[in-house]
N, C-alpha and C positions, 0 to 999 in steps of 0.2 A: 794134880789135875782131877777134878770132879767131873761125872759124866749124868745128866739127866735125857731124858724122854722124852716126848712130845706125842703125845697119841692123836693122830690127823684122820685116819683113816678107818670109817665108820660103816664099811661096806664087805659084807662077808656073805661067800656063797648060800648060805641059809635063811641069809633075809635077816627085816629090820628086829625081830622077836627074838635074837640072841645076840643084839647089840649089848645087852645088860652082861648077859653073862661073858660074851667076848671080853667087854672091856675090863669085866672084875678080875679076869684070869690073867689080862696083861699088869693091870696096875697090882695086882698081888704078885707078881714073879717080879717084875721094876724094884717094886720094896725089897722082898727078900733077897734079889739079886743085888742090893745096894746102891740101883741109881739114885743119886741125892735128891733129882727133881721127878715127878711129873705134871707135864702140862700139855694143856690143848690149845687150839686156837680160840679166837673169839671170833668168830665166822658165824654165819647162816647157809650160807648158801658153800657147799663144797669149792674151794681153787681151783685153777687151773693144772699147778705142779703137780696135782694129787687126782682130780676125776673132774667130769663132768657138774655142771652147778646141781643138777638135779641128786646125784648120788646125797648118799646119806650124810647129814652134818649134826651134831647136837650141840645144844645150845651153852654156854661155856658152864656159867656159875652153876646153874642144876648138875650139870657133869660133876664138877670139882667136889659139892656137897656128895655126891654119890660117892666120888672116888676118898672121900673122908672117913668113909664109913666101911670102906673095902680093906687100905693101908693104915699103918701106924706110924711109919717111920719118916717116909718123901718130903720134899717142900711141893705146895699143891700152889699152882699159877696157870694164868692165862699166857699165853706169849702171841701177840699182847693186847688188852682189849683196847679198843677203838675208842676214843675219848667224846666224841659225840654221842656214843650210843647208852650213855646211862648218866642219870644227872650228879654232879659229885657228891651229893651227899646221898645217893643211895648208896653210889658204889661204895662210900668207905664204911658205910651200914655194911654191905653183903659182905665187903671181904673180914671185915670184924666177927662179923656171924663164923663166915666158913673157920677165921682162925679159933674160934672158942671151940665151934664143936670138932673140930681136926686136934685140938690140944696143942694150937698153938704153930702150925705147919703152913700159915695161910705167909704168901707173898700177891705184891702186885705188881704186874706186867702189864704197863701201857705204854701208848705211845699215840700218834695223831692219826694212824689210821693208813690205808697204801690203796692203790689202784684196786687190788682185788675187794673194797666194800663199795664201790660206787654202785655195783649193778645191786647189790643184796640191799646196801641202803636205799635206793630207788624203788629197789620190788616190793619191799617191805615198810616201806612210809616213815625211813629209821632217816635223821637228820646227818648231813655228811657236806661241813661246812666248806668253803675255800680254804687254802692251807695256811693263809698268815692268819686266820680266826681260828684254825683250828689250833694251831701254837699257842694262841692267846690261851684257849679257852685246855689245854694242855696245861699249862702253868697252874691257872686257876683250882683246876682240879687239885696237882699235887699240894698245893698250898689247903684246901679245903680240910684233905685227906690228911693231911701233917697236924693241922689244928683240929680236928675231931680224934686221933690219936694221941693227943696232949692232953687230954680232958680238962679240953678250953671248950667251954660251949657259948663264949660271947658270938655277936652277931657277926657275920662275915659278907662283905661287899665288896664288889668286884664288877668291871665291865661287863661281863656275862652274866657269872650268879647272884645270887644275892639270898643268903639265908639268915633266917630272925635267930636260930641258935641251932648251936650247931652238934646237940646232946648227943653222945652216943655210950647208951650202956645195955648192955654190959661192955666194958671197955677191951681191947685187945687183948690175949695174956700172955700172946710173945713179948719177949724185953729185949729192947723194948717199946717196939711198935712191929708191925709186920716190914721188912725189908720192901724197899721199891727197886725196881727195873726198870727202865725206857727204853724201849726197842730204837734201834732205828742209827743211820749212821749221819747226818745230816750236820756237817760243821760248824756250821753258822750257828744254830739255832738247837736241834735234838740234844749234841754232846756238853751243850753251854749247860742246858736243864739237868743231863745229868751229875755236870759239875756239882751243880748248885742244891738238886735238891735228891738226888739216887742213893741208893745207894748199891746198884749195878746198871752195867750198860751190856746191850744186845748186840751185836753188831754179826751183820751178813757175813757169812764164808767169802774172801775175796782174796784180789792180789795184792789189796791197800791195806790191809789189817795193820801194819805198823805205823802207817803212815796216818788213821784214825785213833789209833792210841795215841801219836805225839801231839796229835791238837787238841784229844781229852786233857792231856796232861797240861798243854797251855793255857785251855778254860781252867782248869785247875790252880793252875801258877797266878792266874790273872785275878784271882777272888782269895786268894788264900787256901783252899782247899788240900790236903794231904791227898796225893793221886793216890797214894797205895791202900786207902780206904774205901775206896771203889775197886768193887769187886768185875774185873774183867769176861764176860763169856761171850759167845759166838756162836753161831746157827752152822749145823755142821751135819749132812745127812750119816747117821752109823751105820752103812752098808756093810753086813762080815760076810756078804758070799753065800751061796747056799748049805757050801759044808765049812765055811769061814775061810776061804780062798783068798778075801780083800782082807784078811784082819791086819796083815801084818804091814800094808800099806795105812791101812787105817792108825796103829800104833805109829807108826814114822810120823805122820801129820797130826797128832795131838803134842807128840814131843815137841814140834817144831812149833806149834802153836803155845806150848808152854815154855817155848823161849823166848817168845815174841811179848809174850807178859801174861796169859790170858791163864785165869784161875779154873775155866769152868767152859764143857761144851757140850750143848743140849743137840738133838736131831729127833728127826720124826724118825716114827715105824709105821711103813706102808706094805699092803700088799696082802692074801690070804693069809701067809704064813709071819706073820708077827710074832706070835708067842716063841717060834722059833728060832729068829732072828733076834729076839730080845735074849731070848737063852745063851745063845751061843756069845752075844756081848756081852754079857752078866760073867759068865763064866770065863772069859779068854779074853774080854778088853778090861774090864771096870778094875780087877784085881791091878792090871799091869799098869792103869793112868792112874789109880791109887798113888801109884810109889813114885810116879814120875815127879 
């Protein structure tokens, strides 16, 4: 069992002028401490779960480039951006960019987007389509982003986009292409995509978890897909307590999670004391879900 990061919370008693240094302090302990990911949201506007919309948010891909230039080791992702909000051929521009100058660390985490971008897409003039377009235009992407990763630059056309070539160099130098992700647990439709084109799925902390793995596994069955090539993880908050009081509830529920099939669980760090909280699981969780 892998455990990665989520840095959400951008709001610290001394104001917006030691955001730079707060977060360089978290994502260099995440590295050394061994968590395998970290990642942000793609938000504008702060959630609900986390603060007020006004509180501090920053913006994803400038984050991730900063956080490239802080660590050496992490995989660096969005979890997950919003598929309207970047046209696909810039995005697999940006994420190709972050993986060259990160050395190769760059993944992509999308999905179609959730409740909390309507008011940020509305405030901010950002497109945030109905949801069987935003599915379509979800496919499209990953299709775009697989054929710019192939360095196939012929033309690409599609119900939504339509690009005359589709060049990207310098080309990615992970191998061999940066890993995809799709957030989201939606049977029908999200788990089909990431049958077909993922190669991880995201899925909410819940009481379904197994029972969303066995309809991954049916998309899988139904196209040919090898389920165990899909890399399984789950959104999972890492609370250890203030002097690590929940750790050991928290070890019981990774185990159980790594019975249920699941390779890998990401969570946010909220709150003044992050560095601390990030410590105390570096040091008294990561080792023990290591072995698990």
């Amino acid at each position: 069992m892998r455990l990665g990061v989520t840095i959400a919370d951008f709001t610290w008693p001394d104001g917006p002028r030691s955001i730079a240094r707060h977060v360089t302090e978290l994502a260099r302990a995440a590295d050394d401490l061994e968590f395998s990911r970290i990642a942000v949201m793609d938000h504008l506007f702060q959630i609900g779960i986390v603060g007020a919309p006004e509180q501090e948010m920053l913006e994803a891909y400038t984050t991730l480039g900063f956080l490239a230039a802080s660590t050496s080791r992490a995989e660096l992702l969005t979890l997950v951006t919003s598929v309207g909000y970047r046209e696909p051929g810039l995005l697999a521009k940006t994420l190709t960019t972050l993986d060259v100058l990160s050395g190769g660390r760059a993944a992509l985490g999308i999905g179609i987007g959730a409740p909390f971008n309507i008011a940020e897409s509305r405030g901010l003039g950002l497109p945030f389509a109905p949801v069987a377009e935003r599915f379509e235009r979800l496919e499209e992407t990953l299709q775009i982003c697989l054929q710019m990763w192939n360095s196939d630059d012929e033309p690409y056309q599609g119900k939504h986009y339509r690009l005359e070539r589709t060049l990207n160099s310098p080309p990615a130098v992970r191998d061999p292409r940066p890993p995809i992700l799709i957030g989201g647990s939606g049977e029908k439709k999200t788990l089909r995509l990431v049958a077909q084109y993922a190669d991880a799925c995201n899925l909410f902390h819940g009481p379904d978890l197994g029972h969303k793995l066995d309809v991954l596994r049916g998309h899988c069955d139904a196209i040919g897909r090898d389920y165990a090539t899909i890399e399984k993880t789950v959104m999972l908050p890492l609370i250890p307590g203030v002097r690590g009081e929940r750790i050991p509830a928290l070890l019981a529920e990774l185990e159980r999670l790594g019975r249920l099939g699941f390779d890998h669980v990401i969570g946010p760090v909220q709150g003044p004391d992050q560095l601390t909280a990030l410590t105390l699981l570096g040091e008294r969780v990561v080792p023990e879900a290591m072995g698990m």
